[in-house]
NULOLO-109097 format. One line per field, with one value per residue (C-alpha): x, y, z. Coordinates in nm, 4 decimals, padded with zeros to 6 digits. Each point is the difference from the previous one (the first is absolute). Layout:
BEGIN
u	c(X; ...)
v	c(Y; ...)
w	c(Z; ...)
//
This chain:
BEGIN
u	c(-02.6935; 00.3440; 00.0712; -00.0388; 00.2397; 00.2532; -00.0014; -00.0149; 00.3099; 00.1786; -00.0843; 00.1469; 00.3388; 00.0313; -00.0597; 00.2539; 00.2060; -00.0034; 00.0684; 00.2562; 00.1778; -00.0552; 00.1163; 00.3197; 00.0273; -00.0238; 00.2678; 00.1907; -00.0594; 00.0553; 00.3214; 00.1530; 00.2439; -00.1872; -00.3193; -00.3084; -00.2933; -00.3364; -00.1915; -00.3756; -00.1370; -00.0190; 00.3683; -00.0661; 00.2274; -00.2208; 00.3187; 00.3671; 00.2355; 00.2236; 00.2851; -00.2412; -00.1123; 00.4119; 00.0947; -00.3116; 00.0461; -00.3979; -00.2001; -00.2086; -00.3333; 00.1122; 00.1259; -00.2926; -00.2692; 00.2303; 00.1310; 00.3552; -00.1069; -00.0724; 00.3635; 00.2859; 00.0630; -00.2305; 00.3643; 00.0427; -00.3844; -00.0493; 00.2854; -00.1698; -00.3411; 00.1635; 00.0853; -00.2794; -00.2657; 00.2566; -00.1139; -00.3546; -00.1023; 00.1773; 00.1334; 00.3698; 00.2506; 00.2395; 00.3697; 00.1445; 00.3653; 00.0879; -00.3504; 00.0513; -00.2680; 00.0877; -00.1217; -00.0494; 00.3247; 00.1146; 00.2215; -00.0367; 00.0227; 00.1068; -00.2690; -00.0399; -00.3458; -00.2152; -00.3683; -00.2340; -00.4076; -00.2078; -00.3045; -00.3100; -00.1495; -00.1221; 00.3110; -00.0991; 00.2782; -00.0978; 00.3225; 00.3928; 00.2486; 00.3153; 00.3294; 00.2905; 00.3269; 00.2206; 00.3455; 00.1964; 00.2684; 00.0182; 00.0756; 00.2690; 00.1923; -00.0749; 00.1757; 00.2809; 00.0610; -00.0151; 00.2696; 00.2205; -00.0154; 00.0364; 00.1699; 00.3125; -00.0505; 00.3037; -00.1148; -00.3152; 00.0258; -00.0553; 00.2291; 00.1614; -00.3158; -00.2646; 00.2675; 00.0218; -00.3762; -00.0102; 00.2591; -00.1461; -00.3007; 00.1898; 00.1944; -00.3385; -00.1320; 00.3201; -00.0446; -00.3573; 00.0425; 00.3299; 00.0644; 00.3112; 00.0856; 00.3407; 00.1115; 00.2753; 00.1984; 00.1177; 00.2805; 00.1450; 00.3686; 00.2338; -00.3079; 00.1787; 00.2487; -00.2986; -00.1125; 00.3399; 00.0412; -00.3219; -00.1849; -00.2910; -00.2513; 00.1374; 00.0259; -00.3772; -00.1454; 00.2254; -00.1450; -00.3244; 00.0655; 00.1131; -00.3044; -00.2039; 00.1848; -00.0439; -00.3344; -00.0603; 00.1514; -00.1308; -00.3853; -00.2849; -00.0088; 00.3024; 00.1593; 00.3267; 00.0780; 00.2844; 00.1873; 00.2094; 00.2943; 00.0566; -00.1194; -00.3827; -00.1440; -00.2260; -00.2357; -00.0993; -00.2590; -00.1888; 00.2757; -00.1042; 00.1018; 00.2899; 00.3164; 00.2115; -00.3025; -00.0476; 00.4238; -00.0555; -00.2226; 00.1256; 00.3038; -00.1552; -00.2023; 00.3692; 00.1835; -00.2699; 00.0248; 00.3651; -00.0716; -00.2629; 00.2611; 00.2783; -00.2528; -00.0857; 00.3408; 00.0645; -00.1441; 00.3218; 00.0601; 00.3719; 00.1095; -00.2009; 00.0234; -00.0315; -00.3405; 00.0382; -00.1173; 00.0708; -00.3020; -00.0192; -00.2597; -00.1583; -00.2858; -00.2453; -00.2783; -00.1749; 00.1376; 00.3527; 00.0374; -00.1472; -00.0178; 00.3281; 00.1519; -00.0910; 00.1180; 00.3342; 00.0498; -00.0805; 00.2974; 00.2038; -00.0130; 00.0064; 00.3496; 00.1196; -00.1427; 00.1884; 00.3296; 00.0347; -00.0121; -00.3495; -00.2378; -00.1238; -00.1890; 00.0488; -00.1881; -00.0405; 00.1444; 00.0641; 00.4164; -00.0550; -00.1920; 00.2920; 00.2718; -00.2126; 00.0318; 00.3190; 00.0918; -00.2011; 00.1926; 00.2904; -00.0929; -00.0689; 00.3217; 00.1954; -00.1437; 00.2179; 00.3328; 00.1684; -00.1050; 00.0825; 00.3463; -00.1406; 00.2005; 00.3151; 00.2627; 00.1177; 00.2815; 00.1128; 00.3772; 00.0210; 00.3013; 00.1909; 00.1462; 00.2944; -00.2034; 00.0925; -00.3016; -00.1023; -00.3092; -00.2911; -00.3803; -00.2088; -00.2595; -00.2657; -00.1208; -00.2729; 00.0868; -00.3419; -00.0720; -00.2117; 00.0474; 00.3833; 00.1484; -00.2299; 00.1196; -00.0885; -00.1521; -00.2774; -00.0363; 00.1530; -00.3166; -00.2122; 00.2254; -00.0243; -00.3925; -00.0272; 00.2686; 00.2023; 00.2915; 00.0686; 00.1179; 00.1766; 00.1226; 00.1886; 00.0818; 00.1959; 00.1442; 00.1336; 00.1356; 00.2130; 00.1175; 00.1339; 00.2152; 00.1095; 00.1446; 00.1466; 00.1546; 00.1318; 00.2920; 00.0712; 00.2982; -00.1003; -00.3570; -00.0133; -00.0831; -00.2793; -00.3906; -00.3406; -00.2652; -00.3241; -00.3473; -00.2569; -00.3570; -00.2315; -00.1627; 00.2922; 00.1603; -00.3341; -00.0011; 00.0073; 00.2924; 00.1655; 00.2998; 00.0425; -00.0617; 00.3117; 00.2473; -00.1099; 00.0875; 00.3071; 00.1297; -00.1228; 00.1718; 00.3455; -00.0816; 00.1946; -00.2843; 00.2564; -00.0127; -00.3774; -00.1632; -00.3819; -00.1724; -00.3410; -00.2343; -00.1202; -00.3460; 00.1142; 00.1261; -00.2845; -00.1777; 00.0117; 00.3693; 00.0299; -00.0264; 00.1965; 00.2699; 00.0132; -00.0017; 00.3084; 00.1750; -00.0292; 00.1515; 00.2965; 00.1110; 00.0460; 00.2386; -00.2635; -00.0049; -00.2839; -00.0590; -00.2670; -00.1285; -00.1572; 00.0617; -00.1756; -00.3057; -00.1880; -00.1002; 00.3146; 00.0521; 00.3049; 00.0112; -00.0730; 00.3398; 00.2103; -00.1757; 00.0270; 00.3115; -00.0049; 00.3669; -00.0891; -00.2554; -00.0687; -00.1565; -00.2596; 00.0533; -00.2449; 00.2045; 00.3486; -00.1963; -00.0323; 00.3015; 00.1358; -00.3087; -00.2402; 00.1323; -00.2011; 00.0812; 00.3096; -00.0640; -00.1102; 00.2560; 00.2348; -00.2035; -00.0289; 00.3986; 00.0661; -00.2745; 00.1658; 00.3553; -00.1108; -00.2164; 00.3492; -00.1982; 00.1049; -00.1772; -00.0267; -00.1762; -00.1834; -00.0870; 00.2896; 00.0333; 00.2310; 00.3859; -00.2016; -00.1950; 00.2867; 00.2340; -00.2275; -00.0816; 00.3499; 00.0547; -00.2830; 00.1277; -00.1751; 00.2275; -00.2069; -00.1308; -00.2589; -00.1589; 00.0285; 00.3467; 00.1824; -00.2017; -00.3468; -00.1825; 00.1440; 00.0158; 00.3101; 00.1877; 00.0042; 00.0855; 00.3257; 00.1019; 00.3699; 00.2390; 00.1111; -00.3283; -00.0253; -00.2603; -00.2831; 00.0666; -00.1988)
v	c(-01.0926; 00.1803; -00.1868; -00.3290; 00.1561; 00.0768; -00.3149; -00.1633; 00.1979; -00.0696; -00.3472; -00.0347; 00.2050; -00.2883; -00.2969; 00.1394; 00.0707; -00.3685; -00.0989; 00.1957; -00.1245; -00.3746; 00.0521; 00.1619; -00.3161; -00.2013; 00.1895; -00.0316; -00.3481; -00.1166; 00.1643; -00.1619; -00.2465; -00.3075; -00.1833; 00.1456; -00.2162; -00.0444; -00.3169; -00.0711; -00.1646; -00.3211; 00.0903; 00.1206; 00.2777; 00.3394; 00.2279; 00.0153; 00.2405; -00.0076; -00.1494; -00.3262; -00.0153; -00.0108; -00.2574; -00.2198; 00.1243; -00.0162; 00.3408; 00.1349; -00.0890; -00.3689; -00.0220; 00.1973; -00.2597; -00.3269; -00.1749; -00.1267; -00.3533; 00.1756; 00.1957; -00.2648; -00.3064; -00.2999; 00.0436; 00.3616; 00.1168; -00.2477; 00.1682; 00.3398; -00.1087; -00.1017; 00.3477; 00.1561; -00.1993; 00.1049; 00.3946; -00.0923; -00.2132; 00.0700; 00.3654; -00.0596; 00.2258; -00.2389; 00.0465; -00.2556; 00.0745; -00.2269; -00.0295; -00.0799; 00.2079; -00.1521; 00.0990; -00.1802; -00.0874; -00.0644; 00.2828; 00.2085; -00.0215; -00.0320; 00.2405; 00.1491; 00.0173; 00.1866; -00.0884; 00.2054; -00.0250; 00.2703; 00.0393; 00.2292; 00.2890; -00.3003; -00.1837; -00.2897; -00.1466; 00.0981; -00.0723; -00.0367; 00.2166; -00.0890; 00.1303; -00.2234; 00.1515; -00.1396; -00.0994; -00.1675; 00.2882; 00.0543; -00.3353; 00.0105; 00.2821; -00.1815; -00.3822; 00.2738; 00.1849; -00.3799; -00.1534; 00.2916; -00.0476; -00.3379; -00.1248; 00.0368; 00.1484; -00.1196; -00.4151; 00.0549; -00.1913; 00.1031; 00.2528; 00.0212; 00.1926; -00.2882; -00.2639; 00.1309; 00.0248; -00.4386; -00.0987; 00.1730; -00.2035; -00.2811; 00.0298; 00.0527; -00.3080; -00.2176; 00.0746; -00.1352; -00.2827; -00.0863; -00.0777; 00.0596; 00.2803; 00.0994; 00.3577; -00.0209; 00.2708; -00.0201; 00.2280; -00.0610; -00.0519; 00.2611; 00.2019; 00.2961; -00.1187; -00.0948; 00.3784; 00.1205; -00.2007; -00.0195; 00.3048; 00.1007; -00.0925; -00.3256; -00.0705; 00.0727; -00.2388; -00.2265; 00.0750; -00.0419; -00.3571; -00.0732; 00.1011; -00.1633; -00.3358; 00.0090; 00.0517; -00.3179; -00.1799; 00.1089; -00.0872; 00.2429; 00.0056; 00.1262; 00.3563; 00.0981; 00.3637; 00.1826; 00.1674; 00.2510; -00.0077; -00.3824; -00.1241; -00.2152; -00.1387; -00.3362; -00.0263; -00.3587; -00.0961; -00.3401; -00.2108; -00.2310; -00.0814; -00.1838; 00.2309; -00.2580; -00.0576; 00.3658; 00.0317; -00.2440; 00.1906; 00.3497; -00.1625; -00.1562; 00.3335; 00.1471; -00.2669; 00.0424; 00.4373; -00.0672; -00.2103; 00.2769; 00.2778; -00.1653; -00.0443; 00.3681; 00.0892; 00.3670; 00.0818; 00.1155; -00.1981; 00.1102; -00.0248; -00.2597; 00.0052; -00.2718; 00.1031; -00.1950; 00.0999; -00.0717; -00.0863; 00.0764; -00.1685; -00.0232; -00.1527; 00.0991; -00.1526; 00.0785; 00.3431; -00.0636; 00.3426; 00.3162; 00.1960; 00.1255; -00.3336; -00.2112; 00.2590; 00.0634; -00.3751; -00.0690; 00.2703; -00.1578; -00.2984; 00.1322; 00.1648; -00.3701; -00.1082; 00.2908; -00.0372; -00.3426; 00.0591; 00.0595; -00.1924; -00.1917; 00.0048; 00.0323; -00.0310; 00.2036; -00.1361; 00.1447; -00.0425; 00.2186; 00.2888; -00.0565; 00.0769; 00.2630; 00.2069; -00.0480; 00.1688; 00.2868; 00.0671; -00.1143; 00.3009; 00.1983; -00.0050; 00.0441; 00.3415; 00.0415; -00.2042; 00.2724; 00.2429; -00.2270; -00.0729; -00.3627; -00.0899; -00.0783; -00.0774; -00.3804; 00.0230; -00.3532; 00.0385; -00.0561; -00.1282; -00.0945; -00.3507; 00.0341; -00.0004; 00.3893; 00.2412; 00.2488; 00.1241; -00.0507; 00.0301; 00.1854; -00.2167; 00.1631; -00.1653; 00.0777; -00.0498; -00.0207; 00.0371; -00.2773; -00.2107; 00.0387; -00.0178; 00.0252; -00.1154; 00.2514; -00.2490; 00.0636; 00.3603; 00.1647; -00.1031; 00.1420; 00.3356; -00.0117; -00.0247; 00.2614; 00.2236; -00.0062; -00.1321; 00.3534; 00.1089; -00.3347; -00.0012; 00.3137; -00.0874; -00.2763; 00.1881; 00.2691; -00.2993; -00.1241; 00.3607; 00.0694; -00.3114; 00.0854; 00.3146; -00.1760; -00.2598; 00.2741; 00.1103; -00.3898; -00.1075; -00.3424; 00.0366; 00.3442; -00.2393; -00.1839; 00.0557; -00.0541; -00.1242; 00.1608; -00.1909; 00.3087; -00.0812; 00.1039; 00.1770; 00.2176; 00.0168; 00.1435; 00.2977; 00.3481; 00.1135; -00.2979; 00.0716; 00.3603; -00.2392; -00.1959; 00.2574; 00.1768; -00.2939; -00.0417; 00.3919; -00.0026; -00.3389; 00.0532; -00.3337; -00.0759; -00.1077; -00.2128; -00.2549; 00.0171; -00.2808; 00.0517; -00.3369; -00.0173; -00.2928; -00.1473; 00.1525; 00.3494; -00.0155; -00.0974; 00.2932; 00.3244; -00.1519; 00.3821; 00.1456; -00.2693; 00.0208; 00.4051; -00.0262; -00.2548; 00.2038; 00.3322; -00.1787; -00.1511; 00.3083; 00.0295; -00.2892; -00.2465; -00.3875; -00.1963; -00.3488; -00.2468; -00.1628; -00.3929; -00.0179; -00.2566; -00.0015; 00.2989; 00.0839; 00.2154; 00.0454; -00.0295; 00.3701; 00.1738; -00.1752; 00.1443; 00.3557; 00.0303; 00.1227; -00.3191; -00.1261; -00.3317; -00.2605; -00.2362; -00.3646; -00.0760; -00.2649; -00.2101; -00.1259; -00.0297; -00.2624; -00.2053; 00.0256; -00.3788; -00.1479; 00.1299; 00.0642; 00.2793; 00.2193; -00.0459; 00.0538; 00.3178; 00.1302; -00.1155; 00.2082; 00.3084; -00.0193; -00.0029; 00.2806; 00.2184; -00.0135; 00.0385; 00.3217; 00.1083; -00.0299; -00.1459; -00.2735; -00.1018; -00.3308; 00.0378; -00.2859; -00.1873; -00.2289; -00.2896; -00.0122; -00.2465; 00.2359; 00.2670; -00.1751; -00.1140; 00.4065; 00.0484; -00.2459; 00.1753; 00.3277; 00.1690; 00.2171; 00.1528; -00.1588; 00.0389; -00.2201; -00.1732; -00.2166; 00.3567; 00.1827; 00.0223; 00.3357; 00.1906; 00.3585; 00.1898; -00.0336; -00.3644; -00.0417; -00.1197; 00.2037; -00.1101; 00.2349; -00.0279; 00.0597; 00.0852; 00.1876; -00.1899; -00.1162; 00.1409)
w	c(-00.9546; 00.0311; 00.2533; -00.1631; -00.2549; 00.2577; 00.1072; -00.3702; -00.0987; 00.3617; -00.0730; -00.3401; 00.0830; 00.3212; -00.2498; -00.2441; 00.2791; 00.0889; -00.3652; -00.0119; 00.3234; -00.1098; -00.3255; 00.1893; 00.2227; -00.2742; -00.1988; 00.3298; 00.0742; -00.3557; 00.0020; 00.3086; -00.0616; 00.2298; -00.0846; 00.1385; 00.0330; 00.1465; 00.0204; 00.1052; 00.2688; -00.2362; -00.1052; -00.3152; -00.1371; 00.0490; -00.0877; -00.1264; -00.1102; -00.2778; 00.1260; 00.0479; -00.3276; -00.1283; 00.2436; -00.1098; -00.3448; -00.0502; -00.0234; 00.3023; -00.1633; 00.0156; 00.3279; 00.1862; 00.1106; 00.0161; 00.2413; 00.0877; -00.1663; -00.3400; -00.0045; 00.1598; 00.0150; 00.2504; 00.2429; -00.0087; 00.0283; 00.2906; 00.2122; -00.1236; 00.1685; 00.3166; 00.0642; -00.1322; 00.2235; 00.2767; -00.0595; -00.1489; 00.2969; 00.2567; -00.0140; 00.0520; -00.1652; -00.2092; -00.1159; -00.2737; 00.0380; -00.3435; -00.1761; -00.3697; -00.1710; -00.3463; -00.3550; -00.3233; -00.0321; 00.3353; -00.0308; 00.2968; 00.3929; 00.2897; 00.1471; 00.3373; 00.0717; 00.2084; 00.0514; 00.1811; 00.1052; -00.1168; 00.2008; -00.0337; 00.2580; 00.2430; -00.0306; -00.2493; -00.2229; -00.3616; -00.1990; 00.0284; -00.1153; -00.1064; -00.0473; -00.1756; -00.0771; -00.2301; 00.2623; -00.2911; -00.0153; 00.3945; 00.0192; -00.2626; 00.2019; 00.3292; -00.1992; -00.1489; 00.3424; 00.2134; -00.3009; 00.0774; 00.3504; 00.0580; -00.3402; -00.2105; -00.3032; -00.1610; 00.0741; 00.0890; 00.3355; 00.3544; 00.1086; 00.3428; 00.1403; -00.1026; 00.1215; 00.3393; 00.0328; -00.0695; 00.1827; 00.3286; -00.1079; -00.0212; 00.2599; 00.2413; -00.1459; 00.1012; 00.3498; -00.0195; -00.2226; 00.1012; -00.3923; -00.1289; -00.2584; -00.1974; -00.1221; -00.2785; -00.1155; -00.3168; -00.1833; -00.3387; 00.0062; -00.1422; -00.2189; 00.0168; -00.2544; -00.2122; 00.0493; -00.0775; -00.3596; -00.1061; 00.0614; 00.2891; -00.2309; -00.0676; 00.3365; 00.0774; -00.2968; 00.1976; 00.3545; -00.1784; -00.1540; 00.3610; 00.1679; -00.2906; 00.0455; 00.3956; -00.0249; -00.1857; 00.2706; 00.2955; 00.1292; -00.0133; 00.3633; 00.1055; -00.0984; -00.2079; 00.0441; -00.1500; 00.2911; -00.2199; -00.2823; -00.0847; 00.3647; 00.0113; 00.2930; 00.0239; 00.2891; -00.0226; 00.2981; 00.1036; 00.0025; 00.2807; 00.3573; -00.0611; -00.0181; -00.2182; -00.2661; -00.0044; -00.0614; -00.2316; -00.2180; 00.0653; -00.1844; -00.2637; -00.1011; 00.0225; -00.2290; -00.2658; -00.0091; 00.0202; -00.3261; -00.1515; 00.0635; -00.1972; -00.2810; -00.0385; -00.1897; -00.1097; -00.3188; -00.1642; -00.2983; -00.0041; 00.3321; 00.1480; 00.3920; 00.2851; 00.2161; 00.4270; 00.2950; 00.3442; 00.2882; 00.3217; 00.1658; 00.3732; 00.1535; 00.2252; 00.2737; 00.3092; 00.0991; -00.1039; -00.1940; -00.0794; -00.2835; 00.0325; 00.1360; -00.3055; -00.2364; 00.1946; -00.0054; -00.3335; -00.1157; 00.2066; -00.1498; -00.3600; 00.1071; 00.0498; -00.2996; -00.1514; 00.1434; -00.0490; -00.3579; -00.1539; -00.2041; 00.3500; 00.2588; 00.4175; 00.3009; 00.2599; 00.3390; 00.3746; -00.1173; -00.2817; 00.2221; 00.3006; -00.3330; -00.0822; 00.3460; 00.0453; -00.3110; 00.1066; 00.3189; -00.1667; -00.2230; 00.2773; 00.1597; -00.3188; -00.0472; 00.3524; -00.0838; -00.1293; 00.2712; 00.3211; -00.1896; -00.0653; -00.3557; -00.0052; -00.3497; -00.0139; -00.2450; -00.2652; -00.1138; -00.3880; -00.1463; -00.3604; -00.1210; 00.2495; 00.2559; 00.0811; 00.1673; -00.2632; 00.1685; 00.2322; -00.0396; 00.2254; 00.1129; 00.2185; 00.3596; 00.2356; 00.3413; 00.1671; 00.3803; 00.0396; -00.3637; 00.0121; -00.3317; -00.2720; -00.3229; -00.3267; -00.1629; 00.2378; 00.0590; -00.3454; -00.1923; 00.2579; 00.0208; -00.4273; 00.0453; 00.2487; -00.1279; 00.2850; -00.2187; -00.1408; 00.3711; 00.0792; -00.3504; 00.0654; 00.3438; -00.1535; -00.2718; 00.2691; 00.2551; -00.3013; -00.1574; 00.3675; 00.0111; -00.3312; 00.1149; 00.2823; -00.2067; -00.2100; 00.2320; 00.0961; -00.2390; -00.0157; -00.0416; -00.2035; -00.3156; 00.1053; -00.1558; 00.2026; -00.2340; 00.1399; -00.1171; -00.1315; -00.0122; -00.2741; 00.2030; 00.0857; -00.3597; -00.1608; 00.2981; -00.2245; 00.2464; -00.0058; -00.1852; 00.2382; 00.2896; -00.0850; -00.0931; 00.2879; 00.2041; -00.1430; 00.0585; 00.3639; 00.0803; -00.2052; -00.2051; -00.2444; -00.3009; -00.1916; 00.3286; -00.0346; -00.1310; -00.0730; -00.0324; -00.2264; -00.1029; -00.3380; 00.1238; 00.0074; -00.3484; -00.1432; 00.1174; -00.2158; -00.1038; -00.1402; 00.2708; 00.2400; -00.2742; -00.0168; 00.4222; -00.0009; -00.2647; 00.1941; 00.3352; -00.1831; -00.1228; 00.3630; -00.0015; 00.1857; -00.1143; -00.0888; 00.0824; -00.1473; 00.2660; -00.0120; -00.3295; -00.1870; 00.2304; -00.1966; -00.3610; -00.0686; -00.4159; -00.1265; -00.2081; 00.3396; 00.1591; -00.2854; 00.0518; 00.3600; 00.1863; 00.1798; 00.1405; 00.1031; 00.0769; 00.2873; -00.0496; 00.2384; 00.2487; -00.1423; -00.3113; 00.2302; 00.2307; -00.3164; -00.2012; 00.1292; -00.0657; -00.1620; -00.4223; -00.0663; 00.2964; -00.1383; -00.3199; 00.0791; 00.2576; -00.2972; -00.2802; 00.2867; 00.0663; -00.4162; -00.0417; 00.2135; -00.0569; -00.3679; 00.1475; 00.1371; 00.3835; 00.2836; 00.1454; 00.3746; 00.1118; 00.2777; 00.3096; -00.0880; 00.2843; -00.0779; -00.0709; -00.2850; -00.1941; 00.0194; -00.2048; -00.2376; -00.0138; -00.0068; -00.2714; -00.2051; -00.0178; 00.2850; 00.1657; 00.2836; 00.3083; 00.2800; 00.2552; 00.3527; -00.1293; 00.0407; 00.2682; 00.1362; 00.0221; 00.3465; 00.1449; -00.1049; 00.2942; 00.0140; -00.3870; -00.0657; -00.3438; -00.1894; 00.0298; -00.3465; -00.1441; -00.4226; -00.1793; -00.1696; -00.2843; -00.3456)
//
């Protein structure tokens, strides 16, 4: 008898011991954030935790004994059953990646589900066991963290990343279909201004409407990206076999976001601004580019597009890439003119209505080993670009202060300026105004025979600071000369503040003062404007006795140009001897 109490009592503490542990698994269970289930042999629900009676909204005592018909919808409980007979039937282990365990209200899912078979001591499938966790959120940060990756977040387009990725796709699938494909590059034409007067933020609602408007034009199929700043890139693929259809189209799907561009106007009601673009396009079949290629080809072509004025389109073509490397070496061997003693001055005599030299302007020339004599209409904007016009700049400016000095102790020349042209580039230089004096005290330069010339450009660039610079160096005694007049924005109230002493009228208007009644008109107004100024006015290009009387008979009383003397080295100019200051 004790011992059947023994084993009474031993018997009771193990069955509480087991109530106890299932009523901790179920706490456990009930409180993990998945649903937990176990279904029958004849797929009936045998148990679920508490997370499976909130996504079904329906309490446990209703959802133990049905079936997947009873709970979802026909669609959803027959894709259900295919899985279940799966572990049921045939014992396989089965992983829904995107199962849609939905409740009442369809609110929930996608699920990633895990079903398992749970067999007894001799191995025979009694019931399934499932495990479906909720993936909704993790997908949400997976969507947030791909966007970031491989979109803009300003546009919401592709970004450069994502771009790259298709066109290597596309470009793999033109060498096997031998189907033509285009890559354009486009870039909004002078945005930074919009920046500058309207305001950053303006200027992204403006990307935005520009992004918005491309997107309506372009097909599905094919992929605009936003490369960075105001630049976008179309990839447009499947554009046939025939080069001059696909040409054909390429240009059409550029003439109509040329048209969509100029449509998206800024947004500021008060100072409404002009919205173009310019294109670059290039096309692509068979193995004719890479990655790389296409995209190098396609900015090469949008620089065409560019300089030939904006709001257009160009092609790419073998011309433009031959242009294209032979201003790179051109480049190249600038960054070594000055080193191998390659430049050399050219010098133009200037002279007054009697026909007496006042002056010259120093006019720089690159004497190249191989190219010869390479005008600096070719290399200057490359040296501006590079910066390589702050050391030729003051190479120049050195060249002339030394003749200067030397002119100083010849009788008949003592009187005579240089006009030296300064670049932007070179004016805004913090040390510029130390760089110039110093020049002058180490060459002996008299700064009264020292003619700086400027542009319309410069002026309009922190004109506060350009007119503070130009005061400070004609304290000095240096003169300043507005060059090309008439071929900028210049405004009239910065002429009368400036410490200007004359201005020179670009070439362009004297070619047309005998035939053409506005270039006269405004050489006229320019000649008036100045002498009322109290400047000094030079004409520059003249070329014909014809046009120098007529400039004579206008007023003009200072000349320049191939009817008195082409640009030469010093020692071959031929200067009057009884040579008179400029006149102011």
């Amino acid at each position: 008898m004790a011992w059947a109490r023994r084993h009474r009592r031993r018997f009771k503490r193990e069955a509480a011991y087991q109530r106890a542990a299932k009523d901790e698994l179920a706490t456990i269970l009930d409180n993990v954030d998945a649903c937990i289930y176990i279904k029958s042999a004849d797929y009936r629900y045998q148990y679920v935790n508490r997370r499976v009676t909130e996504v079904l909204d329906r309490p446990a005592e209703v959802i133990l004994g049905s079936t997947d018909a009873e709970l979802f919808d026909a669609s959803v409980a027959a894709e259900l059953h295919v899985d279940d007979r799966r572990v049921l039937e045939q014992g396989e282990k089965v992983v829904a990646e995107e199962e849609r365990f939905l409740g009442a209200d369809d609110r929930l899912g996608p699920f990633l589900t895990v079903k398992l078979p749970l067999r007894d001591a001799n191995g025979v499938i009694q019931a399934l066991c499932g495990i479906s966790t909720d993936i909704s959120e993790f997908r949400d940060i997976q969507e947030s963290k791909y966007r970031l990756t491989f979109y803009d977040p300003l546009t919401g387009l592709p970004n450069r990343r994502l771009l790259f990725d298709r066109l290597e796709m596309v470009v793999r699938g033109t060498r096997r279909s031998e189907r033509y494909a285009a890559l354009l590059f486009i870039d909004l034409d002078d945005f930074k201004v919009i920046n500058e007067t309207q305001g950053l933020q303006r200027g992204d609602r403006l990307l935005r409407r520009v992004a918005h408007s491309l997107e309506e034009t372009v097909r599905e199929s094919d992929t605009l990206a936003r490369l960075g700043a105001d630049e976008f890139v179309l990839l447009i693929h499947d554009l046939g076999l025939d080069v001059e259809r696909a040409a054909h189209a390429a240009e059409r799907v550029a003439e109509k976001l040329l048209v969509q561009i100029a449509s998206a106007q800024s947004d500021d009601n008060t100072l409404p601004l002009p919205v173009s673009a310019s294109i670059g396009i290039t096309l692509f079949a068979n193995g004719q580019a890479n990655v790389d290629g296409a995209m190098r080809q396609a900015d090469i072509a949008l620089q065409q597009a560019k300089a030939a004025g904006g709001n257009t389109m160009r092609f790419f073509n073998s011309d433009m890439q031959a242009d294209v490397m032979a201003r790179v070496h051109l480049e190249a061997d600038l960054h070594q003119a000055i080193v191998r003693d390659e430049l050399r001055l050219h010098y133009q005599i200037q002279v007054d209505e009697r026909s007496r030299v006042t002056g010259v302007e120093a006019l720089i020339r690159w004497e190249h080993p191989q190219r010869g004599l390479v005008p600096p209409s070719q290399f200057i904007p490359l040296a501006e670009k590079n910066r390589m016009i702050l050391p030729i700049g003051y190479w120049v400016l050195e060249r002339a202060c030394r003749q200067l000095a030397t002119w100083a102790g010849d009788h008949n020349r003592q009187a005579l300026t240089i006009a030296v042209n300064v670049s932007s580039v070179q004016f805004h230089q913090t040390d510029f105004i130390a760089r110039v004096q110093h020049t002058l005290e180490s060459t002996g330069a008299d700064p009264s025979r020292l003619v700086l010339e400027v542009t319309e450009s410069l002026l309009m660039e922190d004109p506060e600071r350009v007119r503070n610079i130009m005061l400070r160096l004609s304290k000095l005694g240096i003169r300043f000369a507005l060059d090309d007049f008439g071929t900028g924005y210049s405004s009239l109230n910065y002429l009368k503040r400036l410490p200007l002493h004359g201005l020179k009228i670009d070439k362009s208007f004297i070619d047309g003062v005998l035939e053409d009644p506005v270039d006269a008109a405004i050489v006229s107004t320019t000649i008036t404007l100045a002498a009322s100024l109290k400047l000094g006015v030079t004409a520059e290009g003249v070329e014909t006795e014809a046009q120098h009387q007529w400039l004579l008979e206008h007023g003009c009383g200072a000349f320049q140009g191939y009817l008195f003397g082409r640009p030469m080295p010093m020692d071959e100019l031929v200067l009057d001897a009884h040579a008179s200051p400029m006149t102011t």
